[in-house]
C-alpha positions as a Markdown table, in Angstrom:
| # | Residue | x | y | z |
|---|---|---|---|---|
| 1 | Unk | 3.0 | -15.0 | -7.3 |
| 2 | Unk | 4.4 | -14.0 | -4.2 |
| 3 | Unk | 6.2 | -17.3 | -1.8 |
| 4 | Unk | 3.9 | -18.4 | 1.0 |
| 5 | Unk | 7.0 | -17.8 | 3.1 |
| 6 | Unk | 6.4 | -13.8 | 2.9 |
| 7 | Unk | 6.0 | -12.1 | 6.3 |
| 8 | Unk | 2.5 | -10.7 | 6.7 |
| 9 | Unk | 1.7 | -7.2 | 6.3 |
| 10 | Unk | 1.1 | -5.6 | 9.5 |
| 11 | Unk | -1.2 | -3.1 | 7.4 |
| 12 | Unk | -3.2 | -6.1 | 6.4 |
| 13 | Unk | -3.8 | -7.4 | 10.2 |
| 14 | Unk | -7.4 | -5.5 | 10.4 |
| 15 | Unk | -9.1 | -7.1 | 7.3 |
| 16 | Unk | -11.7 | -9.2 | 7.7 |
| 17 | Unk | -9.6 | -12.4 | 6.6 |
| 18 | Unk | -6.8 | -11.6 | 8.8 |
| 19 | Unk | -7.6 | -15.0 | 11.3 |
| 20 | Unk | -9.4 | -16.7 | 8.9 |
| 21 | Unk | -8.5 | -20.2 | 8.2 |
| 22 | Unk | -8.4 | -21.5 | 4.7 |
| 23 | Unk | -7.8 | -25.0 | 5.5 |
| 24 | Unk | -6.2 | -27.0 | 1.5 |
| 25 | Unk | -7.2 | -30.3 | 0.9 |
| 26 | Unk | -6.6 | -32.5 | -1.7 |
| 27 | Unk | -7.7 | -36.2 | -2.6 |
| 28 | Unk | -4.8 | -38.7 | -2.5 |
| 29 | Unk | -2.4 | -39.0 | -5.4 |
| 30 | Unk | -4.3 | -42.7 | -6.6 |
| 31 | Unk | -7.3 | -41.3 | -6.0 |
| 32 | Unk | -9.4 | -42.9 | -9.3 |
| 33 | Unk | -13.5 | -40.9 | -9.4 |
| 34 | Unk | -15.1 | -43.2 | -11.7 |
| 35 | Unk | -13.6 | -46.5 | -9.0 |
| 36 | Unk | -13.8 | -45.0 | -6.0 |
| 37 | Unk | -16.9 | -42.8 | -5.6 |
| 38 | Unk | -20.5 | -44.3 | -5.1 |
| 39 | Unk | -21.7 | -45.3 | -8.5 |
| 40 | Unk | -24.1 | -42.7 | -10.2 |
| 41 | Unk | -22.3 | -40.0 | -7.7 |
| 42 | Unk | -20.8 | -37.9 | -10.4 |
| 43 | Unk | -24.3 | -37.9 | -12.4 |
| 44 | Unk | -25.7 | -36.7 | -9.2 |
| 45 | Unk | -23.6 | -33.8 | -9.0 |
| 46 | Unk | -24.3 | -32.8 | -12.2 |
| 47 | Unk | -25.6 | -29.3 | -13.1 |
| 48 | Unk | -29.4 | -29.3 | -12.5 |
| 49 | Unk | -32.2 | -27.2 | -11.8 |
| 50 | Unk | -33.3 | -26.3 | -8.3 |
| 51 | Unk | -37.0 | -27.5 | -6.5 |
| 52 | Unk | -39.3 | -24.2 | -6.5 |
| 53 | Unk | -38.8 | -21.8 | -4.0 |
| 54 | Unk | -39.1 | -18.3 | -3.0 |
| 55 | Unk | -37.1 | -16.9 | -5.0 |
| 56 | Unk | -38.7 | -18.7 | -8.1 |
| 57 | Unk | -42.1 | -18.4 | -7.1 |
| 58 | Unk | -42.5 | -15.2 | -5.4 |
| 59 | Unk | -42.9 | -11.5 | -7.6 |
| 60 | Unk | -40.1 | -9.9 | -6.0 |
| 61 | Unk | -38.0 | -7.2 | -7.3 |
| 62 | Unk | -35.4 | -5.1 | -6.9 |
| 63 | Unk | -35.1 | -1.1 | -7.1 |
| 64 | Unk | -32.7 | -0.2 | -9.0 |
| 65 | Unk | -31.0 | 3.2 | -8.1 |
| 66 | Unk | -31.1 | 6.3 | -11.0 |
| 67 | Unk | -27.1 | 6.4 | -11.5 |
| 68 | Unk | -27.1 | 2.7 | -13.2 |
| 69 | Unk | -30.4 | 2.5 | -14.8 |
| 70 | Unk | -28.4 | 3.4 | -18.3 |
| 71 | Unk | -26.0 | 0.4 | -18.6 |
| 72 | Unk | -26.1 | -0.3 | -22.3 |
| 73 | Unk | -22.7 | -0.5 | -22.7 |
| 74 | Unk | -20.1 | -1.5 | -20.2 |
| 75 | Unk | -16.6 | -1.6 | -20.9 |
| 76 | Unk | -13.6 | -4.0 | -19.9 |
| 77 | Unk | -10.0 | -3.6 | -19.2 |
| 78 | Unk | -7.5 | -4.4 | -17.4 |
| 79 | Unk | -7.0 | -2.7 | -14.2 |
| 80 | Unk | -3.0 | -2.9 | -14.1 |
| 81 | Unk | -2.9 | -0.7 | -17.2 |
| 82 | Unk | -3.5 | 3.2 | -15.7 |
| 83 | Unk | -3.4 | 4.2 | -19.6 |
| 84 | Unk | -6.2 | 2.4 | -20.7 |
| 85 | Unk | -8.2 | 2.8 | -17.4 |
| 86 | Unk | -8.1 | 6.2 | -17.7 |
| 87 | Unk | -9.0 | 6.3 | -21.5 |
| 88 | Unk | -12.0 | 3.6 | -20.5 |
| 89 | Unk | -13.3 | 6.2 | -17.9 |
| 90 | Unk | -13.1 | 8.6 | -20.1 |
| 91 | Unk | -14.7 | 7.2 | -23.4 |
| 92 | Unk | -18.5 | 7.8 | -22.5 |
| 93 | Unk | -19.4 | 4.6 | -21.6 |
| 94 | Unk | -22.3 | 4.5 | -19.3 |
| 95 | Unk | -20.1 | 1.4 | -17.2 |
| 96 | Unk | -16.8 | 0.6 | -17.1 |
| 97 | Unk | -15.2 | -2.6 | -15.5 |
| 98 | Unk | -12.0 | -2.5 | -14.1 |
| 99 | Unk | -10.9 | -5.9 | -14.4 |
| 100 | Unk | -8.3 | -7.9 | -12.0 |
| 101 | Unk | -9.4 | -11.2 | -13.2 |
| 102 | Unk | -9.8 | -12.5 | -17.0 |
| 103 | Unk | -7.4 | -9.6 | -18.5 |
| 104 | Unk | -4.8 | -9.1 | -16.0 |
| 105 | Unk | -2.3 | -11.8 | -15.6 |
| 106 | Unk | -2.7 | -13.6 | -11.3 |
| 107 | Unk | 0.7 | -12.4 | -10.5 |
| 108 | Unk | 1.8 | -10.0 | -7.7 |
| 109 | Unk | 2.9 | -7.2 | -9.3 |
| 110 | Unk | 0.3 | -7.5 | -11.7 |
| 111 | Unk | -2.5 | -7.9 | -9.3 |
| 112 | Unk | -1.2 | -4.9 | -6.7 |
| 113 | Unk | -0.5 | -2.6 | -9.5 |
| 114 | Unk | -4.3 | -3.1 | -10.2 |
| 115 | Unk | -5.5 | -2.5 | -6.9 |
| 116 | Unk | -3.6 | 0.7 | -6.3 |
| 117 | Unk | -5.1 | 2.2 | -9.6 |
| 118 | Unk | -8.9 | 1.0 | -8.8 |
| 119 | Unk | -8.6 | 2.7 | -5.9 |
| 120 | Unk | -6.9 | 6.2 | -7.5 |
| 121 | Unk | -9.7 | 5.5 | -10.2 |
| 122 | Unk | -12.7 | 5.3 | -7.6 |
| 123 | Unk | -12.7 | 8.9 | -6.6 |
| 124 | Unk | -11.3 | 10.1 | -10.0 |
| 125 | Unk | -7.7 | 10.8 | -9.5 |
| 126 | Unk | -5.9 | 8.6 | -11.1 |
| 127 | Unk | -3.6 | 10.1 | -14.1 |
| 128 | Unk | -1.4 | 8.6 | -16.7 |
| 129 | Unk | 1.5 | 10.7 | -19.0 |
| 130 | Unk | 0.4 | 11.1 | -22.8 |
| 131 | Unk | 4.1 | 11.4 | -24.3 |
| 132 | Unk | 2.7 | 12.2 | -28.1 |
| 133 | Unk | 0.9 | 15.1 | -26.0 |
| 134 | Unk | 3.7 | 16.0 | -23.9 |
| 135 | Unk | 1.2 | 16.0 | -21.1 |
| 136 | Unk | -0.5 | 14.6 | -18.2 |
| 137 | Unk | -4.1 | 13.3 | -18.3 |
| 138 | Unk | -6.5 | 12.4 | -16.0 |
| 139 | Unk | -10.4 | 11.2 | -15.4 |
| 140 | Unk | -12.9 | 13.7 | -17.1 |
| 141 | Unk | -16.2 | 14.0 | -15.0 |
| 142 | Unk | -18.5 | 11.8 | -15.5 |
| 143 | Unk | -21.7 | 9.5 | -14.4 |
| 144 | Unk | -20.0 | 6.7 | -15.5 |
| 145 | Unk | -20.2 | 3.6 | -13.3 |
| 146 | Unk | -17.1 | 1.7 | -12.1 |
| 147 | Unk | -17.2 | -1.9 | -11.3 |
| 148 | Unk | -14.3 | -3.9 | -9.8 |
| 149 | Unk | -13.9 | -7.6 | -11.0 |
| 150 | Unk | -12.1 | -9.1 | -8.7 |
| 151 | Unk | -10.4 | -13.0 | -9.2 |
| 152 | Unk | -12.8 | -15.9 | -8.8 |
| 153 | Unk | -13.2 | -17.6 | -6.2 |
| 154 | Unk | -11.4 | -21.1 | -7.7 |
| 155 | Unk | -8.2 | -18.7 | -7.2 |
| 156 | Unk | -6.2 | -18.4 | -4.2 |
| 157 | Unk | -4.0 | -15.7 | -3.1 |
| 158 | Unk | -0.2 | -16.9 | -1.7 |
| 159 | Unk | 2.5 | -15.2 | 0.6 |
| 160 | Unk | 0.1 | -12.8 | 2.9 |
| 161 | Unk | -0.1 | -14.9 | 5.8 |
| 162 | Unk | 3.0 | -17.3 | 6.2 |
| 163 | Unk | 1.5 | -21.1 | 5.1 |
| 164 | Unk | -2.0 | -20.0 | 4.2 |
| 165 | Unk | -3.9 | -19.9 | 1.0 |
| 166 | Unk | -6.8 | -17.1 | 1.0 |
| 167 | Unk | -9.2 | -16.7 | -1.4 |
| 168 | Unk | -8.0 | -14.5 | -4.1 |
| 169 | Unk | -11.4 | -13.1 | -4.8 |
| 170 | Unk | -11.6 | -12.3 | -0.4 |
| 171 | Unk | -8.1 | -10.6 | -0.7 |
| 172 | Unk | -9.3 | -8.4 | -4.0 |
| 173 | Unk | -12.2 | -7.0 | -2.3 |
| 174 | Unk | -11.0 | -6.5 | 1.0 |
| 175 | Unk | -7.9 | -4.8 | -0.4 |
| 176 | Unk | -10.5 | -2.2 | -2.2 |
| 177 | Unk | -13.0 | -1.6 | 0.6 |
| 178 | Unk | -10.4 | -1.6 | 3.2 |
| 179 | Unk | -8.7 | 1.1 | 1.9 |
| 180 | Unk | -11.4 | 3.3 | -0.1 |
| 181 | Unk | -13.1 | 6.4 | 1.1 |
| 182 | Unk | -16.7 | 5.4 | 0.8 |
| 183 | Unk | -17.7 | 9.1 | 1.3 |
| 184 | Unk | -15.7 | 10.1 | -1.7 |
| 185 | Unk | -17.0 | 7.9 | -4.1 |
| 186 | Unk | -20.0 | 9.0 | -6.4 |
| 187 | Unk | -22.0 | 5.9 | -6.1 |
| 188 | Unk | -21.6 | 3.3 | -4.0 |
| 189 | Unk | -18.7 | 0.7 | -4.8 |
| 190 | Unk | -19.4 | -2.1 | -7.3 |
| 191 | Unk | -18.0 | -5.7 | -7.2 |
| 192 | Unk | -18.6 | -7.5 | -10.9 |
| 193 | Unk | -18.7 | -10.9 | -9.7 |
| 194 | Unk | -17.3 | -13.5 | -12.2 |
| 195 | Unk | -16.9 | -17.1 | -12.3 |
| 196 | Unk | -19.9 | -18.3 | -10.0 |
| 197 | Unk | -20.7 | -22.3 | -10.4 |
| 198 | Unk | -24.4 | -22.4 | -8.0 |
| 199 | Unk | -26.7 | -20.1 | -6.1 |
| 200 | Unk | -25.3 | -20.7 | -2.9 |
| 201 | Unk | -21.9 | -19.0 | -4.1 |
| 202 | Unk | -24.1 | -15.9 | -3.8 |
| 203 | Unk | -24.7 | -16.4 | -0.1 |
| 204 | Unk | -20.6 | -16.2 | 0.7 |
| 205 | Unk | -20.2 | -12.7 | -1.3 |
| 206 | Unk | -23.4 | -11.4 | 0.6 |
| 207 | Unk | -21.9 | -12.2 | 3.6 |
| 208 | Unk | -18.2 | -10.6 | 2.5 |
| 209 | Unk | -20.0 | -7.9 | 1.4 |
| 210 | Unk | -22.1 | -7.0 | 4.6 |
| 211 | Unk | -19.2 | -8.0 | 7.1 |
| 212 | Unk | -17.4 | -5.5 | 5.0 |
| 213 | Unk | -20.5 | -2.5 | 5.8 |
| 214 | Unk | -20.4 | -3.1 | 9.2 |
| 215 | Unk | -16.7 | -2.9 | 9.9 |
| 216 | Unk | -16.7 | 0.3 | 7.6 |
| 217 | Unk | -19.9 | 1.5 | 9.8 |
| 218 | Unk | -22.1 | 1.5 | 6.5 |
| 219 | Unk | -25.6 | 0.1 | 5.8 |
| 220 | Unk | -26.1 | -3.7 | 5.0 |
| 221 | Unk | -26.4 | -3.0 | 1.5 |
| 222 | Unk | -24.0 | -0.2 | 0.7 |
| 223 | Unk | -21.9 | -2.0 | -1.7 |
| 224 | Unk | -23.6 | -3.3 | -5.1 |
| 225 | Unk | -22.8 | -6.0 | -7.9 |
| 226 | Unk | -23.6 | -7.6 | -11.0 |
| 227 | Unk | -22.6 | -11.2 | -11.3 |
| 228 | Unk | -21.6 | -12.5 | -14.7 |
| 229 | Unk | -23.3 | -15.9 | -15.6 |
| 230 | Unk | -20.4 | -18.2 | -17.5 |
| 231 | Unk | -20.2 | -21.1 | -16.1 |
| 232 | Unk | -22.4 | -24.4 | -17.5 |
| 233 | Unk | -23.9 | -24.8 | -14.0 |
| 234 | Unk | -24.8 | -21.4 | -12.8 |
| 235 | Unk | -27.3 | -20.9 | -15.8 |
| 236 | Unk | -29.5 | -23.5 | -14.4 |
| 237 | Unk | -29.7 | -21.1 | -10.6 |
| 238 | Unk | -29.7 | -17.7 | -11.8 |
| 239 | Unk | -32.7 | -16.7 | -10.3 |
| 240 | Unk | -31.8 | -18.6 | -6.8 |
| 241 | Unk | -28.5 | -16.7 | -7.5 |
| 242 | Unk | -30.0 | -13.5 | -7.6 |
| 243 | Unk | -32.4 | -13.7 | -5.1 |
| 244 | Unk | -29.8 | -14.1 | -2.7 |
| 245 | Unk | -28.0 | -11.1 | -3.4 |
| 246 | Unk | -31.0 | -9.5 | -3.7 |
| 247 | Unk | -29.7 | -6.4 | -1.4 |
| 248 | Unk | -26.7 | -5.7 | -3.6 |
| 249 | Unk | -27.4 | -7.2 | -6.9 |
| 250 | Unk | -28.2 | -4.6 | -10.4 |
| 251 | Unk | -27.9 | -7.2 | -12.9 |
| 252 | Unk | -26.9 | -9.9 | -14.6 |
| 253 | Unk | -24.2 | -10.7 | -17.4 |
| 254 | Unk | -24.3 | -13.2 | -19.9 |
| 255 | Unk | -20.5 | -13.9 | -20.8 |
| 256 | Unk | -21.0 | -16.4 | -23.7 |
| 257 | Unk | -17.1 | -17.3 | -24.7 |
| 258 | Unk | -16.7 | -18.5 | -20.9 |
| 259 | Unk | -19.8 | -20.0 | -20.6 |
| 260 | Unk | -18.9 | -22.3 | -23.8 |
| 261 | Unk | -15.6 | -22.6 | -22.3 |
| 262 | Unk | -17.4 | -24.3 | -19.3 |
| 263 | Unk | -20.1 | -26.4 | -21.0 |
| 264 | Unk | -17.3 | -28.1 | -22.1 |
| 265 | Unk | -15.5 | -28.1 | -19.3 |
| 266 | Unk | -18.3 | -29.6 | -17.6 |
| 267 | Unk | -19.2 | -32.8 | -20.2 |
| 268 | Unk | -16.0 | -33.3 | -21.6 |
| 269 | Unk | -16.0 | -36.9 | -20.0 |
| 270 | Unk | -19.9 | -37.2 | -20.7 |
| 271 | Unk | -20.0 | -40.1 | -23.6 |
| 272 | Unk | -24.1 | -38.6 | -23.8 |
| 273 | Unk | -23.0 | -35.2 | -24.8 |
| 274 | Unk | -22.1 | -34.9 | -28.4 |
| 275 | Unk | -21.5 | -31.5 | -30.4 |
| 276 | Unk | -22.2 | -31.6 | -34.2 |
| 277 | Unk | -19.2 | -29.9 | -34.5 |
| 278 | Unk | -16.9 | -29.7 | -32.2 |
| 279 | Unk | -14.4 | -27.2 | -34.0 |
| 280 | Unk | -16.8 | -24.7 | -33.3 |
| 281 | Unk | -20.1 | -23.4 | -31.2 |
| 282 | Unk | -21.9 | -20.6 | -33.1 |
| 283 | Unk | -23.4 | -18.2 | -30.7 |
| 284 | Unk | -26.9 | -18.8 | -32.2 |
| 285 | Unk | -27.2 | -23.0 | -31.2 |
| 286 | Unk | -30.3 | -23.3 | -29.8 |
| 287 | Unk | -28.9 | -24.7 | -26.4 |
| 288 | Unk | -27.1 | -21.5 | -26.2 |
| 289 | Unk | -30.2 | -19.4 | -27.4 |
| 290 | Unk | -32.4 | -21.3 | -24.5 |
| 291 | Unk | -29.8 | -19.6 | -21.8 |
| 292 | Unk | -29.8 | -16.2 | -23.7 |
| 293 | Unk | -33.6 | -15.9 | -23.6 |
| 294 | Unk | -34.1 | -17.4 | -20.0 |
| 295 | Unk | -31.3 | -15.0 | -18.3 |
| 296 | Unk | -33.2 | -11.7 | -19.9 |
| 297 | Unk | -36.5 | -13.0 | -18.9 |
| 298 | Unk | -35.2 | -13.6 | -14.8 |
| 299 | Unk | -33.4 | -10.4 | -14.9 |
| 300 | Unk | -36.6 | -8.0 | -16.4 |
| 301 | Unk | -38.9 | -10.5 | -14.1 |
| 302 | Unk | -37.0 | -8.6 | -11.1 |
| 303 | Unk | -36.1 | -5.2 | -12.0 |
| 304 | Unk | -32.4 | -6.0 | -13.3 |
| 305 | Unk | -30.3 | -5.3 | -16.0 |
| 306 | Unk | -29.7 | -8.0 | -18.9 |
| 307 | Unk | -26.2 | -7.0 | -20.4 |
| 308 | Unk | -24.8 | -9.0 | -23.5 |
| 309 | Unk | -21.5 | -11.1 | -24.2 |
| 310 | Unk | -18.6 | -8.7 | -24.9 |
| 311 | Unk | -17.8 | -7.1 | -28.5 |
| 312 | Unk | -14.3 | -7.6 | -28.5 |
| 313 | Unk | -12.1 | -4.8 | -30.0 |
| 314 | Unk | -10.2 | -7.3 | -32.4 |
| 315 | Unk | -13.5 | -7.4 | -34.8 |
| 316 | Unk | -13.5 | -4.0 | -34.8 |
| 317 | Unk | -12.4 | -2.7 | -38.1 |
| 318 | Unk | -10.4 | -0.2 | -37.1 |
| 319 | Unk | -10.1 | 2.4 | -40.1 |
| 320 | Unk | -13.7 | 2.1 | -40.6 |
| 321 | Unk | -16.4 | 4.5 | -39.3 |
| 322 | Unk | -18.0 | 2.6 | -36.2 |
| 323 | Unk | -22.0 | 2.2 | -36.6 |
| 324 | Unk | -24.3 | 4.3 | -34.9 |
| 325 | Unk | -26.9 | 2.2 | -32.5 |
| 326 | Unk | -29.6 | 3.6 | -35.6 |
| 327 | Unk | -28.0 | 1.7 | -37.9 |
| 328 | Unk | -26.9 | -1.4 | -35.7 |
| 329 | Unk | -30.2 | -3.0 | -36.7 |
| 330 | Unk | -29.6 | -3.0 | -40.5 |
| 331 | Unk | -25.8 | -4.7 | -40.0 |
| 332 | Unk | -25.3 | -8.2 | -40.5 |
| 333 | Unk | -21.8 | -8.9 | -41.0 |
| 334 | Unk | -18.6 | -9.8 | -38.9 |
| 335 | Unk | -19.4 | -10.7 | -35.1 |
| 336 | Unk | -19.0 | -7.8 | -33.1 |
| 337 | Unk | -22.4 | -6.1 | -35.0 |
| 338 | Unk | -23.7 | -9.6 | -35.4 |
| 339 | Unk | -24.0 | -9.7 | -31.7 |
| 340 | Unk | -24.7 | -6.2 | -31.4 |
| 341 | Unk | -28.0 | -7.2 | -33.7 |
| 342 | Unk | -28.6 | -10.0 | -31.6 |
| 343 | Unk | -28.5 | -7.9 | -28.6 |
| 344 | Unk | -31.9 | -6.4 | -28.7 |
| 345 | Unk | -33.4 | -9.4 | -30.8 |
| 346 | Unk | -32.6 | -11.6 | -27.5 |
| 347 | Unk | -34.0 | -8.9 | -24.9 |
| 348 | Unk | -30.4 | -8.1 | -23.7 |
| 349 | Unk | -31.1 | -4.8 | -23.6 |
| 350 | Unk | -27.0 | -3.8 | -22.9 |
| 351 | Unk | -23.9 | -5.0 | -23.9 |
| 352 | Unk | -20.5 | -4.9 | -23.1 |
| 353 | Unk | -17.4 | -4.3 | -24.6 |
| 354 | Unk | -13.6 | -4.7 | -24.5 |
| 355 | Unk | -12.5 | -1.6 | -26.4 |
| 356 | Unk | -12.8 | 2.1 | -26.3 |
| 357 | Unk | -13.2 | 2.4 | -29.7 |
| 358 | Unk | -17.0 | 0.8 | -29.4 |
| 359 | Unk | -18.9 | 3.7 | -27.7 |
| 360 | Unk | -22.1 | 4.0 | -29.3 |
| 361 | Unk | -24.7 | 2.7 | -26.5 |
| 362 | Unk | -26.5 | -0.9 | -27.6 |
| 363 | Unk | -30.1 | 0.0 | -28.9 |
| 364 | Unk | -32.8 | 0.3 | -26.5 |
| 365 | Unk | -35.0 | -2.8 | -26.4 |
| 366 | Unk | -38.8 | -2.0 | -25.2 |
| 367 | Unk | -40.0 | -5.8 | -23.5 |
């Protein structure tokens, strides 16, 4: 990570963080929770549902534009790796995620190197050299969609102005919209929104995202997102959540390994919240299952896409013929086409994945 003592980029002055303070504070070094807050404040703050409202209550939807209405199956990589972008982009994947956050390590050189190939990527020009094949390739046409993930906002970005901390996920997205050509993209740019933790998170990238439209001279809702829902307290707001992006939002993500990551996360130090085995959480607990049929029912409630936890590469059998979405129904072994089964069966109508050797589209699923 780059030292807080860097001198500032003079080409970073006109962003839209460039005189924002990020002020860092931090609770005293014998600061004690369970002694020294209120009693019952910690039980207070825990992860709950929200008192009806508008956007629980009311039978809005969104419409959701032609050139993403097939999302059923998005791909992930990291976006420091042009190789791999390029071979993502160029798999047949209906979505493709170009990923600063889980998959590319929150270093400098990391980070930048990602940047500069989302933004050859955008307009298709970004190219890598094939040395079995002696030759250059680039990014085949396509309708595929491109998302950005940028880093969460629990991250802060160091060195770009001298004793500040910024937001790493304000820095990621301002670093792609201030330097894209809007006009030469073929849909409007994406932001895959990760790591959320409550409704109102959604109000601060609505507001990044329209500050960003109206210094670029674009309509309010030029730039889109889907939000990935995997943390313990965001699945009890997802429809609050939504309905504040409502403007930019296509869809919703259920990222299952996180989201157990976080229920734990979140009750470790809850003596009331037992596991029956704690070595392991199947995907198909019923706690889990509640959250996998609640997040497809919001999302088709509004118009929005439901996409599936990601079929990672490594349960991909690699020397074996992949299954065609036909046949996907009749599988029932390893996880990858376990989940790929439970797909459809759950009303996540998409899925996505973290290799380019899974293709094949998930089924359609008819609610």
């Amino acid at each position: 990570m780059a030292s807080a003592t860097t001198k500032p980029n003079p080409s970073l002055e006109p962003l839209p963080f460039a005189n924002r303070m990020v002020p860092v504070n931090s609770a005293p070094a014998d600061f004690d929770a369970a002694r020294d807050l209120p009693e019952g404040f910690l039980d207070f703050l825990a992860p709950h549902y929200l008192p009806p409202s508008v956007a629980t209550t009311n039978s809005w939807r969104i419409e959701l534009p032609a050139w993403c209405a097939d999302q059923r199956n998005q791909m992930t990589g990291p976006a420091d790796d042009a190789d791999l972008v390029v071979k993502m982009l160029n798999s047949g994947a209906p979505g493709v995620m170009l990923d600063l956050e889980d998959s590319t390590a929150n270093a400098w050189e990391h980070n930048s190197r990602g940047i500069k190939n989302i933004l050859e990527a955008l307009p298709g020009r970004l190219t890598y050299f094939d040395r079995k094949r002696d030759k250059t390739v680039g990014i085949n046409p396509s309708s595929t969609v491109i998302f950005t993930r940028p880093r969460g906002l629990h991250l802060h970005q160091a060195g770009v102005l001298p004793g500040e901390l910024l937001p790493a996920a304000l820095f990621d997205v301002a670093m792609v919209a201030y330097q894209v050509d809007f006009s030469a993209l073929k849909h409007p740019l994406c932001i895959y929104i990760p790591k959320s933790e409550s409704a109102d998170e959604a109000l601060w990238w609505r507001d990044l995202f329209q500050m960003i439209a109206r210094l670029k001279g674009l309509p309010a809702n030029a730039i889109k997102c889907m939000a990935l829902v995997e943390s313990h307290p965001l699945a009890f707001q997802m429809e609050e959540f939504a309905w504040n992006l409502r403007d930019h939002i296509l869809g919703l993500n259920l990222g299952r390994w996180d989201h157990m990551a976080s229920l734990i996360h979140f009750n470790l130090e809850n003596p009331e919240w037992v596991l029956p085995d704690r070595n392991t959480i199947p995907h198909n607990v019923a706690f889990f299952q509640n959250l996998r049929n609640l997040m497809p029912d919001i999302c088709h409630k509004h118009g929005m896409l439901a996409i599936g936890g990601t079929a990672h590469g490594r349960d991909i059998p690699i020397k074996t013929k992949l299954p065609s979405a036909s046949s996907l129904p009749r599988i029932r072994c390893r996880r990858v086409p376990r989940m790929a089964t439970l797909t459809p069966t759950y009303g996540l109508c998409r899925r996505e994945s973290a290799s380019a050797r899974w293709r094949e589209p998930a089924p359609r699923f008819a609610r």
